[in-house]
Predicted model as a PDB file, atoms N, CA, C, CB and O in Angstrom, pLDDT in the B-factor column:
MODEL        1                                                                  
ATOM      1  N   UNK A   1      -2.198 -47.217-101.000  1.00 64.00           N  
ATOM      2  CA  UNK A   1      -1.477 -47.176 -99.742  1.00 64.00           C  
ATOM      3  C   UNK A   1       0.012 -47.477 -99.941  1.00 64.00           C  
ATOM      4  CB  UNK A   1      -2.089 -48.165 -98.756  1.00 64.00           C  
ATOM      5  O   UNK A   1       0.942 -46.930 -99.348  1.00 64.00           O  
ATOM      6  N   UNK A   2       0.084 -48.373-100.809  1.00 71.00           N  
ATOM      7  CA  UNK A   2       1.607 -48.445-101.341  1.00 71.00           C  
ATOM      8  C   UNK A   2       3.132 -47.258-101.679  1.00 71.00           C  
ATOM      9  CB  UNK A   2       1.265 -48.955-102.576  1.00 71.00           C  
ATOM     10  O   UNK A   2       4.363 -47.273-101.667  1.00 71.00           O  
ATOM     11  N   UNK A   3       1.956 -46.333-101.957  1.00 79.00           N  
ATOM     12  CA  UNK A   3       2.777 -45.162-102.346  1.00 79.00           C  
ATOM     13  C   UNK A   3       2.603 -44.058-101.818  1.00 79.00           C  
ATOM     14  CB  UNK A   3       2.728 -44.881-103.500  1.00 79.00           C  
ATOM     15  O   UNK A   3       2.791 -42.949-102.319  1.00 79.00           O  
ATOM     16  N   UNK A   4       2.088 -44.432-100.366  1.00 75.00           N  
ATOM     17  CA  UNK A   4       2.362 -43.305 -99.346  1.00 75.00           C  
ATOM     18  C   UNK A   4       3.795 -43.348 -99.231  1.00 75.00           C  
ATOM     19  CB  UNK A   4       1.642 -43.475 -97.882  1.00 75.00           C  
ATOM     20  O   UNK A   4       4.458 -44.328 -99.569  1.00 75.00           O  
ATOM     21  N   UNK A   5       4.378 -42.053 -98.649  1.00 79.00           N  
ATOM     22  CA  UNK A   5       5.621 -42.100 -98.213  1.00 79.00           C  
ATOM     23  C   UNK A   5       5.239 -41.965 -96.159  1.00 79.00           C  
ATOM     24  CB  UNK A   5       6.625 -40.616 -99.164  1.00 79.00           C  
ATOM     25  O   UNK A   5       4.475 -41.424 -95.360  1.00 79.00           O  
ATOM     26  N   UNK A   6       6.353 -42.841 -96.230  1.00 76.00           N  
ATOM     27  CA  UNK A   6       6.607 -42.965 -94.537  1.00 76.00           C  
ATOM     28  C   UNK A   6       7.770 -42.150 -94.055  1.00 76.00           C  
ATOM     29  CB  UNK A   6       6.962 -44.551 -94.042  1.00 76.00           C  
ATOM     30  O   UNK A   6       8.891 -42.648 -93.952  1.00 76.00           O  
ATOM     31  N   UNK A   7       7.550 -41.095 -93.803  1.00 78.00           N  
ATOM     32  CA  UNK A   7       8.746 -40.293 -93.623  1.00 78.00           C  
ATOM     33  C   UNK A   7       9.409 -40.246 -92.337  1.00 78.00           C  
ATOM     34  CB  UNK A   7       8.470 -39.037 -93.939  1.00 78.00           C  
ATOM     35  O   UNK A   7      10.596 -40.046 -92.077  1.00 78.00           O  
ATOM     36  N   UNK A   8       7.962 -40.572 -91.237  1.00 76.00           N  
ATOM     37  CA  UNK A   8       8.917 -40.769 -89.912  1.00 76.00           C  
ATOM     38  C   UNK A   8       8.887 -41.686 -89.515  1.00 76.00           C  
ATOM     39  CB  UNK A   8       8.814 -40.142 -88.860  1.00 76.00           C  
ATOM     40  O   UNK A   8       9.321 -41.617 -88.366  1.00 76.00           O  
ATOM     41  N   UNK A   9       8.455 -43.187 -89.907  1.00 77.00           N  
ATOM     42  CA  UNK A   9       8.734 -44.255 -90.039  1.00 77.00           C  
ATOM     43  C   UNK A   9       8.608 -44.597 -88.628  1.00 77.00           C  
ATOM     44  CB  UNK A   9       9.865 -44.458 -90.743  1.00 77.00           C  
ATOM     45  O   UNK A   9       9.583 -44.815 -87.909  1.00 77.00           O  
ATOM     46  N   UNK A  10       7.405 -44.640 -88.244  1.00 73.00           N  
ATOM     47  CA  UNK A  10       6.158 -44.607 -87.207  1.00 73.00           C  
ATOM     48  C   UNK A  10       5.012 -45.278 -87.225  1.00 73.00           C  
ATOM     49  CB  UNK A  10       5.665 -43.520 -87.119  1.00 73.00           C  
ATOM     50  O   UNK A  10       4.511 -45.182 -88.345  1.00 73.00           O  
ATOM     51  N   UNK A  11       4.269 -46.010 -86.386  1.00 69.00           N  
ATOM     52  CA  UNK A  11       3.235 -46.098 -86.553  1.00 69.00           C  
ATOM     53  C   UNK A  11       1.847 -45.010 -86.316  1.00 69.00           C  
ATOM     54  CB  UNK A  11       3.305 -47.013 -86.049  1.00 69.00           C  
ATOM     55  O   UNK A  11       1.963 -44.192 -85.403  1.00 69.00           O  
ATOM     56  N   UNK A  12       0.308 -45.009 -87.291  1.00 71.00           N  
ATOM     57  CA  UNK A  12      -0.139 -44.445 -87.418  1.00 71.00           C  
ATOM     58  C   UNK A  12      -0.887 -43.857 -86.071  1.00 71.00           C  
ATOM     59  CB  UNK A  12      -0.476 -44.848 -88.311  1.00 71.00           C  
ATOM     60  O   UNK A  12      -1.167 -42.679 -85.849  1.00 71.00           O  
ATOM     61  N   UNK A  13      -1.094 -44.824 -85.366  1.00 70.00           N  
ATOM     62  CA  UNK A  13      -2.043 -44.704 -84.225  1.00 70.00           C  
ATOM     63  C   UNK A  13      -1.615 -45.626 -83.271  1.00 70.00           C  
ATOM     64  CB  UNK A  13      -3.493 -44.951 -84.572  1.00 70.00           C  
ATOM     65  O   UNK A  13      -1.128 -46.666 -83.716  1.00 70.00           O  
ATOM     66  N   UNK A  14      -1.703 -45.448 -81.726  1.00 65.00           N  
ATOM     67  CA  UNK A  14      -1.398 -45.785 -80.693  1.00 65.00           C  
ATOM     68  C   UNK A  14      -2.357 -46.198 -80.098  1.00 65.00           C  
ATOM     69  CB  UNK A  14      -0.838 -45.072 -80.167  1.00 65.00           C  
ATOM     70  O   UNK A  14      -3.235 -45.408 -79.750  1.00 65.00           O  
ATOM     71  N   UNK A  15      -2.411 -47.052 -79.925  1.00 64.00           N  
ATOM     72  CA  UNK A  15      -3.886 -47.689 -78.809  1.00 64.00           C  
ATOM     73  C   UNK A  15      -2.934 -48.598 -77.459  1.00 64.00           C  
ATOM     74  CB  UNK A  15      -5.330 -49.338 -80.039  1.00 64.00           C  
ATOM     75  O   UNK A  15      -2.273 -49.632 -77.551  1.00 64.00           O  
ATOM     76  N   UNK A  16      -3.238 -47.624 -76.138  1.00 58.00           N  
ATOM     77  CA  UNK A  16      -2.823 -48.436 -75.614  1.00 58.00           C  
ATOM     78  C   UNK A  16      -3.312 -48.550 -74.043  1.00 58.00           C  
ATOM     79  CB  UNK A  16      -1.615 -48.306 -75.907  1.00 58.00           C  
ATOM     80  O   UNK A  16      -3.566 -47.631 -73.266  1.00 58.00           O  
ATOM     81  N   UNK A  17      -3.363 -50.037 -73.816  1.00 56.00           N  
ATOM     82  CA  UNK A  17      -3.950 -50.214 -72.536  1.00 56.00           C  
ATOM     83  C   UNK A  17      -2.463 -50.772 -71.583  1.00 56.00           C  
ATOM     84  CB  UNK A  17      -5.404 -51.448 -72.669  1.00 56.00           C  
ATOM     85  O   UNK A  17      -1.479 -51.391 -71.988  1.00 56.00           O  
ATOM     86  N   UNK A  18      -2.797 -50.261 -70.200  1.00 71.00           N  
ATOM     87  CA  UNK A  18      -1.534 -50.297 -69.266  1.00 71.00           C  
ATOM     88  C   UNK A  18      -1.187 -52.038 -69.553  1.00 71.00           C  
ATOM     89  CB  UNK A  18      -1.958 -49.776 -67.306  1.00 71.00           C  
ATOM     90  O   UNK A  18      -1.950 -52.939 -69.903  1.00 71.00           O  
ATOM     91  N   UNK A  19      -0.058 -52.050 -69.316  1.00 86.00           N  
ATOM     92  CA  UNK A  19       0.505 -53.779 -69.651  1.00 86.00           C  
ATOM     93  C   UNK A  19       0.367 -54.268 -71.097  1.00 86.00           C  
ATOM     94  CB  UNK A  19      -0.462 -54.999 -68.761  1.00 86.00           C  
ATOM     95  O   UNK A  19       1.211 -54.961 -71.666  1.00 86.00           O  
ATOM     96  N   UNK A  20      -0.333 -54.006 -71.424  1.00 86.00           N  
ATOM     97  CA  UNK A  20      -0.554 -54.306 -73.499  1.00 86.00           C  
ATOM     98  C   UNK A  20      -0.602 -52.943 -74.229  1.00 86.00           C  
ATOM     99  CB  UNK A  20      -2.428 -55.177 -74.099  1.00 86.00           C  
ATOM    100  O   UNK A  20      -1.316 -51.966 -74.008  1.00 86.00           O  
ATOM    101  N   UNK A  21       0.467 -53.174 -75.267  1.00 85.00           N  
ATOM    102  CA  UNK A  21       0.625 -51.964 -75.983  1.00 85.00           C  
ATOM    103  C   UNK A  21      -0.317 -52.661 -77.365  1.00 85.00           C  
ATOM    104  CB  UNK A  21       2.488 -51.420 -76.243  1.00 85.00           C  
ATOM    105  O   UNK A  21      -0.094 -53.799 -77.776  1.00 85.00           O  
ATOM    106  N   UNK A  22      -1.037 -52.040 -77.769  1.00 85.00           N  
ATOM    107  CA  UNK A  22      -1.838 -52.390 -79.344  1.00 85.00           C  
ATOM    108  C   UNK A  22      -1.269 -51.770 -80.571  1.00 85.00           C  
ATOM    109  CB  UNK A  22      -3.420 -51.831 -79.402  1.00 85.00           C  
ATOM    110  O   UNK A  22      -1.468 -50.603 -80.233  1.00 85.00           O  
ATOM    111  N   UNK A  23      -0.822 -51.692 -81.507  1.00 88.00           N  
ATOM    112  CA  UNK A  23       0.103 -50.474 -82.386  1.00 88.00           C  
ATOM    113  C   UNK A  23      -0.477 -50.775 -83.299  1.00 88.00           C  
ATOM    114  CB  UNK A  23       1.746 -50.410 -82.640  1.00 88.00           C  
ATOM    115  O   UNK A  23      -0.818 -51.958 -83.305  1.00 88.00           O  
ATOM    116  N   UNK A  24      -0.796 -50.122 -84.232  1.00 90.00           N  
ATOM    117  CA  UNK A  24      -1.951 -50.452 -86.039  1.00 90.00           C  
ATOM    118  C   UNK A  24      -1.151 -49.380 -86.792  1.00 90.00           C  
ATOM    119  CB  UNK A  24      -4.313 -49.870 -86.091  1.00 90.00           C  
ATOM    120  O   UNK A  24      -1.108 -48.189 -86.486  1.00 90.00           O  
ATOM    121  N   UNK A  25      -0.590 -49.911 -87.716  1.00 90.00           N  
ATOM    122  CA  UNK A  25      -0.101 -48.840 -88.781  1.00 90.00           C  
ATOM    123  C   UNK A  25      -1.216 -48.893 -89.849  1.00 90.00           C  
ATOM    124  CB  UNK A  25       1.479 -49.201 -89.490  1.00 90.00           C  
ATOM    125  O   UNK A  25      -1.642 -50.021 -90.097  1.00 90.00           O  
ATOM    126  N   UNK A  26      -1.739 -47.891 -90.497  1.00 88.00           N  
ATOM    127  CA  UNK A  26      -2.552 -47.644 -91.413  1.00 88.00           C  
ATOM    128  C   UNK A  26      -1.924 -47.912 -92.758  1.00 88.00           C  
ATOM    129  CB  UNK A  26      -3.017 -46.386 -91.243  1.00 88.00           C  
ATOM    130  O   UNK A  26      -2.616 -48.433 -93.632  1.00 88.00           O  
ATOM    131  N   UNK A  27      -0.435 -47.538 -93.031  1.00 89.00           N  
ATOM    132  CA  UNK A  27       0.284 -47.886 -94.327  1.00 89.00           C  
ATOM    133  C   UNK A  27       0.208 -49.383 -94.847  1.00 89.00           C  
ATOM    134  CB  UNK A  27       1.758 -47.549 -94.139  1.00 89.00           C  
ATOM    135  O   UNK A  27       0.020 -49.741 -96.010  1.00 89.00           O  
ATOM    136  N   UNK A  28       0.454 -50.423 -93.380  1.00 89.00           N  
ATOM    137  CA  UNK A  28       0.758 -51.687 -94.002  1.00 89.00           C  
ATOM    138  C   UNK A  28      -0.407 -52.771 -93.428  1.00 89.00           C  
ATOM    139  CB  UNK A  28       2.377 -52.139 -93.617  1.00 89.00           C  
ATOM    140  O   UNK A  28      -0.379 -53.988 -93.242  1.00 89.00           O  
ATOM    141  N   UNK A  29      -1.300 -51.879 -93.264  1.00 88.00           N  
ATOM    142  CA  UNK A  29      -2.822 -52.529 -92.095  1.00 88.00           C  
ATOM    143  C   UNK A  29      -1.878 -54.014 -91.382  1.00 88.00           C  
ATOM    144  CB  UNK A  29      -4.936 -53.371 -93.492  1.00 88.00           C  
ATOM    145  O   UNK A  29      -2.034 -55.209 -91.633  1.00 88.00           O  
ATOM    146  N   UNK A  30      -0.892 -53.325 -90.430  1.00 90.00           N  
ATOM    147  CA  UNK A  30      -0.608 -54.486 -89.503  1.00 90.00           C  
ATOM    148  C   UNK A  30      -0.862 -54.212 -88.222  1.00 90.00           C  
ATOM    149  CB  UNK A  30       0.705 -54.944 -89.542  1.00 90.00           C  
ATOM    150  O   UNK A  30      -0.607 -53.042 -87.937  1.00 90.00           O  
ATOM    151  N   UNK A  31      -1.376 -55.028 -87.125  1.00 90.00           N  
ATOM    152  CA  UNK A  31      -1.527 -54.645 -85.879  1.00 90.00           C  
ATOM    153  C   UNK A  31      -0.167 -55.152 -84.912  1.00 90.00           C  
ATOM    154  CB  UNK A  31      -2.933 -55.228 -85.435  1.00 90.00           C  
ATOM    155  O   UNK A  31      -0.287 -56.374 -84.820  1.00 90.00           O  
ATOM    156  N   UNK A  32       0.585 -54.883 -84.454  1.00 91.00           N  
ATOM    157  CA  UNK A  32       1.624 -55.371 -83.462  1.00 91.00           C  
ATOM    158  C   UNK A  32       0.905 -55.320 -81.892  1.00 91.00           C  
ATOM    159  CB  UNK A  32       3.078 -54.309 -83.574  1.00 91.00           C  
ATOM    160  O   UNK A  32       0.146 -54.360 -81.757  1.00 91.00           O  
ATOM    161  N   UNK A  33       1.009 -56.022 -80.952  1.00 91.00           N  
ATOM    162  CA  UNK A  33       0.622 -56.222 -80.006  1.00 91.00           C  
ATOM    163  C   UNK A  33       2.007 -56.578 -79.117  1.00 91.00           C  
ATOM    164  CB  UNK A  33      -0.438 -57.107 -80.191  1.00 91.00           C  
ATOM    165  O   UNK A  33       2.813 -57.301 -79.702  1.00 91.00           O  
ATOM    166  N   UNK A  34       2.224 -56.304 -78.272  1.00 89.00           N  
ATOM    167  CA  UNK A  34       3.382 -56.098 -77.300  1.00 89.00           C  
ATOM    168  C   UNK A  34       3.022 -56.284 -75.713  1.00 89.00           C  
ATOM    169  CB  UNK A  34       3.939 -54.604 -77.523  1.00 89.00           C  
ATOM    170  O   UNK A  34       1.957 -55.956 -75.190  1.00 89.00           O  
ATOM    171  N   UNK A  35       3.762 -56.679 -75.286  1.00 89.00           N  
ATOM    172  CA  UNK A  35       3.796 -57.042 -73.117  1.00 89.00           C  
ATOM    173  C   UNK A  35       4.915 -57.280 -73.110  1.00 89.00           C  
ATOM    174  CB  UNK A  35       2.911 -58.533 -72.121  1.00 89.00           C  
ATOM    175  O   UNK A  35       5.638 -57.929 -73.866  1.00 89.00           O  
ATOM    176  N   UNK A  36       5.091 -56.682 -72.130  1.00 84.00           N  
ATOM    177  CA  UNK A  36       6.502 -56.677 -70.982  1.00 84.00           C  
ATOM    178  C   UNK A  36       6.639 -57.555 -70.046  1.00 84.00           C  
ATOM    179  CB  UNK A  36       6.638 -55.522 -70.113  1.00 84.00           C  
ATOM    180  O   UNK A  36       7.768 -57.892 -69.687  1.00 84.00           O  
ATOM    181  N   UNK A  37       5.212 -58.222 -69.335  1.00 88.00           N  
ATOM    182  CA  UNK A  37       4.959 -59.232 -68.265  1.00 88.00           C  
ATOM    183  C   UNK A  37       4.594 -60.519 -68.784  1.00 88.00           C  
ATOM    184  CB  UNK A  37       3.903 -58.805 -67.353  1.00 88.00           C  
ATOM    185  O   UNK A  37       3.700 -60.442 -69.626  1.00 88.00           O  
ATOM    186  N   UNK A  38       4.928 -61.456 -68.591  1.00 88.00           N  
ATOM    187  CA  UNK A  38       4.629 -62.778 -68.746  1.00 88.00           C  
ATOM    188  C   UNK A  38       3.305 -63.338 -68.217  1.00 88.00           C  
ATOM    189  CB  UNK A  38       5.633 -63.438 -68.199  1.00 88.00           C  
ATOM    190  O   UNK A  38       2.756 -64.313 -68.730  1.00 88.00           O  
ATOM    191  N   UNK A  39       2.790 -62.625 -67.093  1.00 89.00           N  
ATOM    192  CA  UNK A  39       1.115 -63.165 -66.811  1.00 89.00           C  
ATOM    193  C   UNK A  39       0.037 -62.645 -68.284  1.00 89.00           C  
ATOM    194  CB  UNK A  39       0.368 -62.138 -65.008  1.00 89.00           C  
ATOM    195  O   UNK A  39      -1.057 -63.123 -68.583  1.00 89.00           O  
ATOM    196  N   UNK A  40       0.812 -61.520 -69.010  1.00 88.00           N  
ATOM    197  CA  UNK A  40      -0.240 -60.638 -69.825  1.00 88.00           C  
ATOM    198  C   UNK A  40       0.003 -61.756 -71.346  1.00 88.00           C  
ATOM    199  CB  UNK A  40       0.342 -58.486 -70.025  1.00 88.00           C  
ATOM    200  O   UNK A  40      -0.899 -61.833 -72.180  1.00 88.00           O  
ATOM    201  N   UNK A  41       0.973 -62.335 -71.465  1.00 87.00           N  
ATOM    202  CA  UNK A  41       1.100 -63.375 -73.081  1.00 87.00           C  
ATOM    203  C   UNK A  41       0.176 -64.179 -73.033  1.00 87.00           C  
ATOM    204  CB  UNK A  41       2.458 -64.396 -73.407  1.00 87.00           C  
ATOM    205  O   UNK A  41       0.057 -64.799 -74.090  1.00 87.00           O  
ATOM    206  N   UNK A  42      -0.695 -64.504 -72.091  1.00 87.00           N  
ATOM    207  CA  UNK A  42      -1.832 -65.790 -72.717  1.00 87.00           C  
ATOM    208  C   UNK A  42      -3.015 -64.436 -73.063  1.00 87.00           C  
ATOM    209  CB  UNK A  42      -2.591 -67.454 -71.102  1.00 87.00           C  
ATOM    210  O   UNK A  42      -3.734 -64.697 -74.027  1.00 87.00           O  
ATOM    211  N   UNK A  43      -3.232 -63.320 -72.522  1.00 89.00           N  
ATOM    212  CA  UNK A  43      -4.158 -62.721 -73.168  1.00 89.00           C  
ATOM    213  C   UNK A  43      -3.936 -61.834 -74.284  1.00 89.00           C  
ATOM    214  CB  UNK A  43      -4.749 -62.175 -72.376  1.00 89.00           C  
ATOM    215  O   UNK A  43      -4.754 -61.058 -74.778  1.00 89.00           O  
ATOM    216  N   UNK A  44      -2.039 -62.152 -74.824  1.00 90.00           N  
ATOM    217  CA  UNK A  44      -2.181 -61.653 -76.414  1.00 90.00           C  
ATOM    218  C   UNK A  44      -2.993 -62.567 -77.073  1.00 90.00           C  
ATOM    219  CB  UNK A  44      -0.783 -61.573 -77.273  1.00 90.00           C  
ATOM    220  O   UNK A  44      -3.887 -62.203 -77.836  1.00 90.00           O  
ATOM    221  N   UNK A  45      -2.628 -64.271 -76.717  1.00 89.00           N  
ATOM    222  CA  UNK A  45      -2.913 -65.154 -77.794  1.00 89.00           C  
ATOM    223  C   UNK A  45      -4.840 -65.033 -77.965  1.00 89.00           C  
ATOM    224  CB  UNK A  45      -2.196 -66.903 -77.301  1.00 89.00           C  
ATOM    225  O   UNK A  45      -5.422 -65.304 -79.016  1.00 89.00           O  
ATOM    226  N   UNK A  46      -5.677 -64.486 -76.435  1.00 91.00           N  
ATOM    227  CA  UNK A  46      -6.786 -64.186 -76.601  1.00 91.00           C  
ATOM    228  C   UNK A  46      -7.324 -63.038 -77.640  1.00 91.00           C  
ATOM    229  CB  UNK A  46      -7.054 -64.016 -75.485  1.00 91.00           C  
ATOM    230  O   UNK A  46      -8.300 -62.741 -78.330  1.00 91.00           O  
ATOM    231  N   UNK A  47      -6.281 -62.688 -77.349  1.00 90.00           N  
ATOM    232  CA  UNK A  47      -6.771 -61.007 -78.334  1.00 90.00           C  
ATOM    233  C   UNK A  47      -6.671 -61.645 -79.854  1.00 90.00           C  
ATOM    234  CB  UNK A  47      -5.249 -59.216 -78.154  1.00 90.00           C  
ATOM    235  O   UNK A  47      -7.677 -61.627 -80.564  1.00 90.00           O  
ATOM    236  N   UNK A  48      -5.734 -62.073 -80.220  1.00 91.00           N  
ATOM    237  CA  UNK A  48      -5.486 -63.025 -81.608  1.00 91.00           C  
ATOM    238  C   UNK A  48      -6.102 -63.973 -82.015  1.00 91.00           C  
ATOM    239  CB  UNK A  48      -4.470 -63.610 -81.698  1.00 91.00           C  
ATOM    240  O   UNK A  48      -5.890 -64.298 -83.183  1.00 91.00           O  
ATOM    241  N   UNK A  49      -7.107 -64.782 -81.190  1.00 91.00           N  
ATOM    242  CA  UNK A  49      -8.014 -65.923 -81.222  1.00 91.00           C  
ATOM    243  C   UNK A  49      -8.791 -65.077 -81.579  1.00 91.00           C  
ATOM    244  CB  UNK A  49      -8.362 -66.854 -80.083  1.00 91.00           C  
ATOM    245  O   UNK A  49      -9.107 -65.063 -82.768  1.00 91.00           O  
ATOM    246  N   UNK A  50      -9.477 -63.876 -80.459  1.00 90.00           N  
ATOM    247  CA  UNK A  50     -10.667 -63.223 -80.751  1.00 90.00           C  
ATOM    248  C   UNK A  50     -10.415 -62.281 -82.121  1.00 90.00           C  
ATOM    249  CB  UNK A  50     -11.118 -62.370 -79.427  1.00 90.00           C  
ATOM    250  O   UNK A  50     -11.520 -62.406 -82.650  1.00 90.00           O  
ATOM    251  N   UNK A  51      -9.875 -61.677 -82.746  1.00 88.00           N  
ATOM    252  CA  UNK A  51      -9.551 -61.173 -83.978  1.00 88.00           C  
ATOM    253  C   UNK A  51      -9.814 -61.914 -85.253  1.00 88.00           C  
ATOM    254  CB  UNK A  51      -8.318 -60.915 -83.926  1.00 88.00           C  
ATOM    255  O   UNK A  51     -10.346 -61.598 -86.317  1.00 88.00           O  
ATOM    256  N   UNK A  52      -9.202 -63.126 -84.734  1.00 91.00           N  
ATOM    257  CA  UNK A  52      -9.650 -64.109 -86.020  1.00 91.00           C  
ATOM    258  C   UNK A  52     -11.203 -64.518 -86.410  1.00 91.00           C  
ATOM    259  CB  UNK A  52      -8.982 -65.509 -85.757  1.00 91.00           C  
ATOM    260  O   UNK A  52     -11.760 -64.928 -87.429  1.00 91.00           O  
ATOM    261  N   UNK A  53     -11.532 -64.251 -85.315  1.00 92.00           N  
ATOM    262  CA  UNK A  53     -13.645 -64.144 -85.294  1.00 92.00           C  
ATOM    263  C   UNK A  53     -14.313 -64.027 -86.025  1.00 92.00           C  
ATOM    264  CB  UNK A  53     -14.437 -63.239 -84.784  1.00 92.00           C  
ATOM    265  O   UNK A  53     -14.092 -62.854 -86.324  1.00 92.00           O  
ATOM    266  N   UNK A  54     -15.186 -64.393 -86.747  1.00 92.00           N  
ATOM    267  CA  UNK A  54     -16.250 -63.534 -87.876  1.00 92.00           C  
ATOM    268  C   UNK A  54     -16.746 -62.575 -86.741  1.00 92.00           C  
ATOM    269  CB  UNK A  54     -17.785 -64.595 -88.785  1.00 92.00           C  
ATOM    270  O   UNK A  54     -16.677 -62.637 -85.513  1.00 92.00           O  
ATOM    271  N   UNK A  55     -17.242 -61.718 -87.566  1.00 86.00           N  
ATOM    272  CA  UNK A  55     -17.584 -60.709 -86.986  1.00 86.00           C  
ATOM    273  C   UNK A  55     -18.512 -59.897 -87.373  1.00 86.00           C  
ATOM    274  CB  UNK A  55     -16.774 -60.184 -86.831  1.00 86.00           C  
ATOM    275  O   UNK A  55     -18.063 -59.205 -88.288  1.00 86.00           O  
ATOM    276  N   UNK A  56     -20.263 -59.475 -86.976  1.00 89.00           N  
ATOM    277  CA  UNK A  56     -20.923 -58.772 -87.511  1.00 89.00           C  
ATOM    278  C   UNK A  56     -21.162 -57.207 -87.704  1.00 89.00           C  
ATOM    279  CB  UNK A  56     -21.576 -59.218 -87.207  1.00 89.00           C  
ATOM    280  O   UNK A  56     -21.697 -56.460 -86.885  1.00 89.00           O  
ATOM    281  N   UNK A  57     -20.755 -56.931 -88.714  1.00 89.00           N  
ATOM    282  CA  UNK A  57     -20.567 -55.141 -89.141  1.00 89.00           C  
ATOM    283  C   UNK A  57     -21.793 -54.724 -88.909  1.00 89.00           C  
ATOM    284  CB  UNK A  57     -20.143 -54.630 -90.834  1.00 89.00           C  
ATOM    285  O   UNK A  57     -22.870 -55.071 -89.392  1.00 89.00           O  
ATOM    286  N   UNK A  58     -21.455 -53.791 -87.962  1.00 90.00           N  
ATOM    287  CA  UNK A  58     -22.854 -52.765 -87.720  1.00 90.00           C  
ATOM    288  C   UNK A  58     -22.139 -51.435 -88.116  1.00 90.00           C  
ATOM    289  CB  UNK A  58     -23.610 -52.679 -85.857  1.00 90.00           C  
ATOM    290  O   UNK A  58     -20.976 -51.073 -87.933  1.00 90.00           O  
ATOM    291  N   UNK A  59     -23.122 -50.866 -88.674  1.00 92.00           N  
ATOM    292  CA  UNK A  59     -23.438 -49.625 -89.468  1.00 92.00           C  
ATOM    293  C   UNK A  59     -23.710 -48.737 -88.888  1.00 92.00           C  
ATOM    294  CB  UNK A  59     -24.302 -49.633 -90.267  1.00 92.00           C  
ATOM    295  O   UNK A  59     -24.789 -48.917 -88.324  1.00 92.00           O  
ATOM    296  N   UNK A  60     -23.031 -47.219 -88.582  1.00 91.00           N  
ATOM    297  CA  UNK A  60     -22.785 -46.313 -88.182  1.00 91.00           C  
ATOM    298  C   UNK A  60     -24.365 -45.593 -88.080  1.00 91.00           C  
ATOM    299  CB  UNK A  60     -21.678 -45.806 -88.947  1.00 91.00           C  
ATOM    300  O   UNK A  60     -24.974 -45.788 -89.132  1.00 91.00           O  
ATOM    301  N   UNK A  61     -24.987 -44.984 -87.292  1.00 90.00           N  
ATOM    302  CA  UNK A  61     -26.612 -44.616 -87.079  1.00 90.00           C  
ATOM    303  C   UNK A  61     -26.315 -43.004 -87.285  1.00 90.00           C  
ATOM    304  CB  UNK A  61     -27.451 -45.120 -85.256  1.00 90.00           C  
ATOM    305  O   UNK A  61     -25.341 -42.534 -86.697  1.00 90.00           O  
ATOM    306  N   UNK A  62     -27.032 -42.257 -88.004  1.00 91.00           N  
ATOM    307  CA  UNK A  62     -26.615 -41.272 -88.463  1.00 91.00           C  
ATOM    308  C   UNK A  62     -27.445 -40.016 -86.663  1.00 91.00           C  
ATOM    309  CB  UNK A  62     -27.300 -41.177 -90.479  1.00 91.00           C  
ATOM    310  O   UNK A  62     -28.594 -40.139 -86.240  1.00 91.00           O  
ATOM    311  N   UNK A  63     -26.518 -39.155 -86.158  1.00 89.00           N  
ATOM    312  CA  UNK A  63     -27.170 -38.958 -84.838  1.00 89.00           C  
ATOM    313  C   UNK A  63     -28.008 -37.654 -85.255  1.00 89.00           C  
ATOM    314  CB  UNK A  63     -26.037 -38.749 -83.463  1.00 89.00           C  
ATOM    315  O   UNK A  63     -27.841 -36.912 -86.223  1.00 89.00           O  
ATOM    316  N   UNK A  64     -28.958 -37.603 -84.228  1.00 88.00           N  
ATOM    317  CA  UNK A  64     -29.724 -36.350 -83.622  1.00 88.00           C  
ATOM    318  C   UNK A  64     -29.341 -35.512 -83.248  1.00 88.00           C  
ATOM    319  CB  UNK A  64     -30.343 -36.392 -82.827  1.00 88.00           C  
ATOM    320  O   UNK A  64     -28.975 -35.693 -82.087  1.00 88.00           O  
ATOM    321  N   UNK A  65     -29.067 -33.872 -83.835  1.00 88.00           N  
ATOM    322  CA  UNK A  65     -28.415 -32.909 -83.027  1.00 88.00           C  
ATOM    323  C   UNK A  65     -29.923 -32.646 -82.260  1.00 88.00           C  
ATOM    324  CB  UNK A  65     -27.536 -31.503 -83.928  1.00 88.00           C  
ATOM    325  O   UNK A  65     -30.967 -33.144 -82.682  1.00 88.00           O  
ATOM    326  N   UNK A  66     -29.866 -32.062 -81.456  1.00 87.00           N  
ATOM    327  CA  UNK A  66     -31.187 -31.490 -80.795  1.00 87.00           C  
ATOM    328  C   UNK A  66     -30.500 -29.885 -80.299  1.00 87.00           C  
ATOM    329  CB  UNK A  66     -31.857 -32.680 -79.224  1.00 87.00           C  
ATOM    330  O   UNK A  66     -29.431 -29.573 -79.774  1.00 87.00           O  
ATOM    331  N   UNK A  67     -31.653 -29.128 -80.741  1.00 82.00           N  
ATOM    332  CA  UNK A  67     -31.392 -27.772 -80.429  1.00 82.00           C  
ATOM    333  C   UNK A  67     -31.191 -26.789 -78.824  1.00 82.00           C  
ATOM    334  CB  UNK A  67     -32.441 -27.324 -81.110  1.00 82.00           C  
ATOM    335  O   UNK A  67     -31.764 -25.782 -78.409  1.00 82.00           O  
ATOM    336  N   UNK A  68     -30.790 -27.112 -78.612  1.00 66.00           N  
ATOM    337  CA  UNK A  68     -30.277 -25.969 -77.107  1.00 66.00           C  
ATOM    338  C   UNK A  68     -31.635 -24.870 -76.671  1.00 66.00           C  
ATOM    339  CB  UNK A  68     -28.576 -24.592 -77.721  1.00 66.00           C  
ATOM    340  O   UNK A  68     -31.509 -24.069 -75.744  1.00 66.00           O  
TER     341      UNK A  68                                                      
ENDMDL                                                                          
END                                                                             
């Protein structure tokens, strides 16, 4: 990942909910989290509490096409 080039010097993916912006660059696996309103900063520090979580990996279930 180091030696990707960042040419438009962007983040990779946009996740965003109205009042909280979420931003994840894939180059430097950082998440930025952003608000404009002051009622929405105690539920960054939630989002950041809950992140720090263990967390149990569930495994992708391979699906059923079913025929038409």
């Amino acid at each position: 990942m180091q030696n990707l080039p960042d040419e438009l010097d962007i983040p990779d993916c946009d996740l965003i909910r109205p009042k909280i912006v979420l931003v994840y660059s894939h180059k430097t696996s950082q998440l930025t989290m952003v608000t404009s309103l002051e009622e929405c900063a105690s539920d960054l520090e939630d989002i950041e509490k809950f992140l720090h979580e263990p967390f149990m990996h569930t495994p992708l279930q391979k699906a059923t096409i079913l025929e038409e």
